[in-house]
C-alpha positions as a Python dict, from the first residue, in 0.01 Angstrom:
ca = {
    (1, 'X'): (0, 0, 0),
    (2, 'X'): (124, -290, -225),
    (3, 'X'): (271, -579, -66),
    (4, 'X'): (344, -788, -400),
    (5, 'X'): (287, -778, -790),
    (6, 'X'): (-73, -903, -644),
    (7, 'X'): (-109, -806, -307),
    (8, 'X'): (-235, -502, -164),
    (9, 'X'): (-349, -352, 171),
    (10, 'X'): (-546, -42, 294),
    (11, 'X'): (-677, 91, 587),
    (12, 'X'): (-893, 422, 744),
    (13, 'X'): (-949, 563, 1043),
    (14, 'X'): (-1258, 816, 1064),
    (15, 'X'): (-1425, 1027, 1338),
    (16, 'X'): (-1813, 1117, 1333),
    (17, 'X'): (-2029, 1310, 1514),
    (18, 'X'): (-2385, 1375, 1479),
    (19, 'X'): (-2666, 1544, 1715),
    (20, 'X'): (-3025, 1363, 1704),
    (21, 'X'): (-3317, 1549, 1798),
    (22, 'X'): (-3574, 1310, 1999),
    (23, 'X'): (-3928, 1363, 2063),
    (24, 'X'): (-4134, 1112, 2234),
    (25, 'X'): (-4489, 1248, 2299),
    (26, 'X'): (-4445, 1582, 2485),
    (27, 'X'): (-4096, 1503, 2573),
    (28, 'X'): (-3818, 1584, 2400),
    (29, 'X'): (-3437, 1626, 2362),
    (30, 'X'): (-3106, 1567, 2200),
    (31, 'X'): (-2835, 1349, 2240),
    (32, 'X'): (-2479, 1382, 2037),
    (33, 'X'): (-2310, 1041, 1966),
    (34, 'X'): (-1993, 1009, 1840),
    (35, 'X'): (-1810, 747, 1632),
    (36, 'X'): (-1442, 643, 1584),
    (37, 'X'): (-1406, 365, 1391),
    (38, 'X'): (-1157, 221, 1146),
    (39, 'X'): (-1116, -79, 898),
    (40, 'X'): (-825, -281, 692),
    (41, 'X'): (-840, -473, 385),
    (42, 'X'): (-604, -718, 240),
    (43, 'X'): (-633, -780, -144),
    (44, 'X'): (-532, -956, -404),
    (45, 'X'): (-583, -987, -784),
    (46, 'X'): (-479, -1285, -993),
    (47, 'X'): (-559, -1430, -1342),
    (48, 'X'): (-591, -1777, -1398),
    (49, 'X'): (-617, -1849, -1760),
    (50, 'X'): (-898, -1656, -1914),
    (51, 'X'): (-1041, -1568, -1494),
    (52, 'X'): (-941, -1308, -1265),
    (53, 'X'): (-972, -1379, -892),
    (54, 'X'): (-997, -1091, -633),
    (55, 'X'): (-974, -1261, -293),
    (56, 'X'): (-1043, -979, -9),
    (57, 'X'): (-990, -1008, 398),
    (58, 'X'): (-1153, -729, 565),
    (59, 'X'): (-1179, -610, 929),
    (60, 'X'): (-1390, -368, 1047),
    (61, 'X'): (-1417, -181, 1397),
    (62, 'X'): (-1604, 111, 1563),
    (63, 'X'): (-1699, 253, 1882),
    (64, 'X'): (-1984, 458, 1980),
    (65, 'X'): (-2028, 671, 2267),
    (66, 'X'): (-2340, 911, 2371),
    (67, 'X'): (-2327, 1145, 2649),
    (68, 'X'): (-2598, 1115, 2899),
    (69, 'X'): (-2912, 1367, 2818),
    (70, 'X'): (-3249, 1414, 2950),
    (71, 'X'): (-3595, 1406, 2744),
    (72, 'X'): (-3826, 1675, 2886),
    (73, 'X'): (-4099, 1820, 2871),
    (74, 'X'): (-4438, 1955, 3115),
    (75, 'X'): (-4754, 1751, 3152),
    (76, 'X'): (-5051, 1949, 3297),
    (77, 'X'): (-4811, 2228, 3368),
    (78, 'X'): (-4571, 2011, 3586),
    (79, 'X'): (-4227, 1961, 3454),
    (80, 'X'): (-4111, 1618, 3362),
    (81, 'X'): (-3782, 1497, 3285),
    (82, 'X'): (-3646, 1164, 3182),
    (83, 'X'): (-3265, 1092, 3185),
    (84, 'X'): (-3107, 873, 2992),
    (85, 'X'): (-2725, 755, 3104),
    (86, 'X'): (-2467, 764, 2915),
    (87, 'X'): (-2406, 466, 2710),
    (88, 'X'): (-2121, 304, 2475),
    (89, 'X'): (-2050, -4, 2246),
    (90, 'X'): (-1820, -159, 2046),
    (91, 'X'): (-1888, -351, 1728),
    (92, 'X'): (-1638, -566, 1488),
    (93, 'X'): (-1688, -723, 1155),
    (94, 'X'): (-1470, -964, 943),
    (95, 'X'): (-1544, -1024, 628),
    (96, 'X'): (-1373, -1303, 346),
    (97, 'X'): (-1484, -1226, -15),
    (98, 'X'): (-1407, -1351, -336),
    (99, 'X'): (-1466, -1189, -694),
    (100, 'X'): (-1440, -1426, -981),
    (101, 'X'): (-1471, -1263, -1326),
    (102, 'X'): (-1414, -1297, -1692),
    (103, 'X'): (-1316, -1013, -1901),
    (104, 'X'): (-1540, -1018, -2248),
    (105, 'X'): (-1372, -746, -2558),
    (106, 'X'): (-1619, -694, -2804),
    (107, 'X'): (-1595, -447, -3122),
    (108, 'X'): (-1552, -89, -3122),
    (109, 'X'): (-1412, -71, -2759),
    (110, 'X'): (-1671, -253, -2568),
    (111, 'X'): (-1577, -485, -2258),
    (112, 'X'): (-1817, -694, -2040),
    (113, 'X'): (-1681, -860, -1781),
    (114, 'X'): (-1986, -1073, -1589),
    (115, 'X'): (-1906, -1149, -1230),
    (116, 'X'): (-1965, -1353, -951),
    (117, 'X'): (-1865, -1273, -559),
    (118, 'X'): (-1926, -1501, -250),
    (119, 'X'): (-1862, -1394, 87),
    (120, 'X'): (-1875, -1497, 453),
    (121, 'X'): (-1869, -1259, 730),
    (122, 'X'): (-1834, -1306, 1126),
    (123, 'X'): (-1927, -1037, 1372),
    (124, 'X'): (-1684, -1077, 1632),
    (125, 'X'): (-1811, -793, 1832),
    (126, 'X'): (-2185, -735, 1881),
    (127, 'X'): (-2404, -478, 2101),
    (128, 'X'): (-2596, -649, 2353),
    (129, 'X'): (-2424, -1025, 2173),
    (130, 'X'): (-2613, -920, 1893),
    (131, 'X'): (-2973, -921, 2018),
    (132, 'X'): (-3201, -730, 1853),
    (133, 'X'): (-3600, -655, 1868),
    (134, 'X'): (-3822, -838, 1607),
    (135, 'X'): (-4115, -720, 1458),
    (136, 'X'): (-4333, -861, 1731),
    (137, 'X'): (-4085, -673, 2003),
    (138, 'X'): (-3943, -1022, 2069),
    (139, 'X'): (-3550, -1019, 2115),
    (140, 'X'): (-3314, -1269, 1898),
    (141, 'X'): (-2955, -1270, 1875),
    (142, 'X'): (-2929, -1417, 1499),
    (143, 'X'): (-2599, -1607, 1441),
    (144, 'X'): (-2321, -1392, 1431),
    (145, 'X'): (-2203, -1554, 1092),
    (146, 'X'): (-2375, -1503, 761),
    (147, 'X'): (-2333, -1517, 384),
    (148, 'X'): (-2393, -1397, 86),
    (149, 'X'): (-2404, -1399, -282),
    (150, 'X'): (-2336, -1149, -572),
    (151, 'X'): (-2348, -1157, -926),
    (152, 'X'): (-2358, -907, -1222),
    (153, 'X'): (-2205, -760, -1504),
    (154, 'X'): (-1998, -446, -1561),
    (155, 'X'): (-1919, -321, -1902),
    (156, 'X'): (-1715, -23, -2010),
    (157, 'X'): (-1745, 147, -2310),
    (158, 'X'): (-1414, 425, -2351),
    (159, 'X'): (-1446, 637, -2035),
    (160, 'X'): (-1819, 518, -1910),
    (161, 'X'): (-1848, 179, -1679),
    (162, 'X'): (-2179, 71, -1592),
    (163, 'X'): (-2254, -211, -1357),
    (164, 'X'): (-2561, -394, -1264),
    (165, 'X'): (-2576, -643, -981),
    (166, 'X'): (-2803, -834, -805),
    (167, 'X'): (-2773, -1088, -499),
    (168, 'X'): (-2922, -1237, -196),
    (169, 'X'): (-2718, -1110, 135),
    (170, 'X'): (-2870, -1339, 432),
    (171, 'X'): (-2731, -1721, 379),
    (172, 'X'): (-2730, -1848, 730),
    (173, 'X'): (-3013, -1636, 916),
    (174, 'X'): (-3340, -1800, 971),
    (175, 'X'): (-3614, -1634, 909),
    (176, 'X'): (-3435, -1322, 759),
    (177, 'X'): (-3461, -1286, 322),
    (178, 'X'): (-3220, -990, 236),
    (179, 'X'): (-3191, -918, -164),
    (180, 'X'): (-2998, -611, -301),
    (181, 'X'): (-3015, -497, -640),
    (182, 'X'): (-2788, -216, -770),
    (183, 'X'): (-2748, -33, -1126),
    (184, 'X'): (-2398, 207, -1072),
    (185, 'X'): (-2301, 474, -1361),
    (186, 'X'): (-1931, 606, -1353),
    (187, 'X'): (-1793, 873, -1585),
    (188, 'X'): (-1411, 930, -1644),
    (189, 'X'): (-1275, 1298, -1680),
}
């Protein structure tokens, strides 16, 4: 929805559902978790001389719920069987971005607009307070805050945009190097 000449917001809500089959030696199982989560974004686009700026608030939200289930299975022809409880959690994001570009027209109907897009994010709601196993089974709760880092270039040539972006996505987390690079192809019709 558009708030101002510059100012939009959006928002979902989705349901999920999935069923995991387990196996775990000679055990084994399912379990069906469920998801209902949901997210809003407040946007903006402005130009500033020859610049656009895209500031962006997100919020994001789920829930996850799995029934309880049992892993079974017979050892030496006696029946075992495990059960597991049920269990649920809750996990929150918010996120504030910024996209700072410049908008390049070059001869027969070529545009490349290069682009650079901090961010800072804040999990406000974390499983367990956000502790999680390391590669030597140790458990760490990392800092719920982190940033980031993106730049690239998209360029559009009449109905075809290609992008290609690279950055680093862990600022803030010890130990922890996260890079992402991404080529993206998009074809009007």
């Amino acid at each position: 929805m558009k708030l101002s000449q510059h100012i939009a917001v959006d928002g979902s809500i989705n349901y999920g559902q999935s069923k995991n089959d387990l196996q775990l030696a000679i055990l084994s199982g399912s379990s069906t978790p469920q998801i209902l989560s949901g997210s809003v974004n407040l946007h903006g686009q402005f130009d500033s001389g020859p610049y656009f700026v895209r500031p962006k608030l997100s919020v994001f939200w789920s829930h996850v719920w799995t029934s309880a289930y049992d892993l079974s299975g017979t050892l030496f022809g006696l029946p075992i069987s495990v059960p597991f409880p049920a269990s649920e959690f809750d996990s929150g994001i918010a996120q504030l971005s910024g996209e700072v570009s410049r908008l390049f027209t070059l001869g027969s109907g070529m545009n490349i607009m290069p682009y650079l897009e901090p961010s800072v994010q804040y999990g406000f709601l974390r499983p367990k307070g956000g502790a999680i196993l390391t590669g030597d089974l140790k458990s760490v709760a990392p800092s719920a805050w982190s940033g980031m880092l993106r730049g690239g270039v998209r360029t559009s040539i009449n109905t075809v945009l290609l992008e290609a972006s690279a950055g680093y996505l862990s600022f803030g987390q010890p130990d922890l190097d996260v890079w992402e690079a991404k080529l993206r192809l998009s074809v009007g019709f």
